[in-house]
C-alpha positions as CSV (number, residue, x, y, z in Angstrom):
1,X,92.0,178.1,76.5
2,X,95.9,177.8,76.8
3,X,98.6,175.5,76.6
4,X,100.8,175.7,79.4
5,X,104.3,174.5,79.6
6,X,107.8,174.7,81.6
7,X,111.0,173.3,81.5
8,X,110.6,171.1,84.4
9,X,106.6,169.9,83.8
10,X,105.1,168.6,80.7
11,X,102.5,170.2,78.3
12,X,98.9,171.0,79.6
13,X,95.8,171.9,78.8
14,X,94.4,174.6,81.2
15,X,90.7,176.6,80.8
16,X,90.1,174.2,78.0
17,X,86.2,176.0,77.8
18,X,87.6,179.3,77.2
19,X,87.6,179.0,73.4
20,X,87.8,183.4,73.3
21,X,91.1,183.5,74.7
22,X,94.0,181.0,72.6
23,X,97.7,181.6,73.6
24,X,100.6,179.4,74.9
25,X,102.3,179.9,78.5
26,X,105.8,179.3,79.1
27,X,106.8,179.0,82.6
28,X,110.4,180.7,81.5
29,X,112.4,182.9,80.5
30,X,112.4,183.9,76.7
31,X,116.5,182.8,77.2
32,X,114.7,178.9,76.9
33,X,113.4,179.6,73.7
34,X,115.2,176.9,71.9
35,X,114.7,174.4,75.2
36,X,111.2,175.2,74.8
37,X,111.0,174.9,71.1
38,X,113.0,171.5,71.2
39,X,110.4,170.4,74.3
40,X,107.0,171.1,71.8
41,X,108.2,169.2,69.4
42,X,105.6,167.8,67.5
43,X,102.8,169.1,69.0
44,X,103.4,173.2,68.8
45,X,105.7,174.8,66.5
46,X,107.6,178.6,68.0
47,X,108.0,180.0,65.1
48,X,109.6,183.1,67.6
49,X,109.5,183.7,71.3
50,X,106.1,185.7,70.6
51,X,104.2,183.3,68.0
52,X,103.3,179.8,68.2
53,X,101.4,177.4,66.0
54,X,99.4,174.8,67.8
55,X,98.3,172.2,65.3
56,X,95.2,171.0,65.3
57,X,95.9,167.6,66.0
58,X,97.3,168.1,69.1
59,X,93.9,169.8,70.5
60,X,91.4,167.1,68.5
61,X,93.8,164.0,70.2
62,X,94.0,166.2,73.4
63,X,93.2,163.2,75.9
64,X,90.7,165.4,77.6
65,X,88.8,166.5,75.3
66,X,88.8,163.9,72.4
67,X,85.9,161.9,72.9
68,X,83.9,165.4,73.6
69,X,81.8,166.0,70.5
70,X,80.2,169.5,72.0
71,X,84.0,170.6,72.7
72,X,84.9,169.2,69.5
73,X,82.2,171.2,67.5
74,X,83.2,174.2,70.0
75,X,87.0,174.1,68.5
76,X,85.6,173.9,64.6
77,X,83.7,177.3,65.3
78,X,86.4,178.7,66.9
79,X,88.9,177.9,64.0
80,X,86.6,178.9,61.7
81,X,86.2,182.4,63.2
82,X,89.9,182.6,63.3
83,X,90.6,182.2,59.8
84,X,89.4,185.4,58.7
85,X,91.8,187.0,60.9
86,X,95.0,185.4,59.5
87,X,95.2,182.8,62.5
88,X,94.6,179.5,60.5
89,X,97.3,178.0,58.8
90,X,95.9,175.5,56.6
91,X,98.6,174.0,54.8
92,X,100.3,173.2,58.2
93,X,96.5,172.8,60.0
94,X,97.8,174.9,62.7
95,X,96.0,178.0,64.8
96,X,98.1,180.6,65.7
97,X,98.7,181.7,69.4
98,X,100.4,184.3,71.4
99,X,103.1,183.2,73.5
100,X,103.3,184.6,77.0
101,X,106.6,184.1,78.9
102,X,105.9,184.3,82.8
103,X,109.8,183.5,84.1
C-alpha cells in the first residue's frame, strides 16, 4: 500500500491490500519538500525528502478502510512485523515509509 500525494491533488490511498510494500509517493520534485511537508500536516510527518512517518491514525480513520475489520486486523500484523525492523515508532504511533519522488 502507498500514500500518494501532489501539489495540486489531495492525499490518497492507492493498493490499499498490498500490506508488503509501505512507502509514500510524491508527485514532485524533492525542490517541494517543505510544500509537501506543510500539505501532510497532520496526517504524515517528512522527517527528510527520503523518510516519512505515517501515523497510525491516519490509516485506522482512513475513510476507506475504517469500518473494515479484516483490513484493520491486516494493518495490526503488518505493524507488528515491522517493529522488529526499527519501522514502528511508538511514542509518535507512527510506521515508517520510504518516500519516492516521481517529478
Amino acid at each position: 500500500m502507498f500514500f500518494r500525494i501532489s501539489l495540486a491533488d489531495r492525499l490518497r490511498l492507492e493498493d490499499r491490500d498490498n500490506f508488503r510494500a509501505f512507502k509514500l509517493v510524491v508527485d514532485g520534485r524533492r525542490e517541494d519538500f517543505e510544500r509537501v511537508r506543510q500539505a501532510l500536516a497532520g496526517a504524515i510527518e517528512l522527517a527528510d525528502a527520503d523518510t516519512a512517518w505515517v501515523f497510525e491514525s491516519t490509516l485506522r480513520h482512513w475513510p476507506d478502510v475504517a469500518q473494515d475489520k479484516a483490513w484493520q486486523d491486516a494493518l495490526g500484523t503488518m505493524i507488528e512485523k515491522a517493529r522488529p525492523h526499527g519501522w514502528i515508532d511508538d511514542e509518535r504511533k507512527a510506521i515508517k515509509a520510504h518516500v519516492e519522488w516521481r517529478g
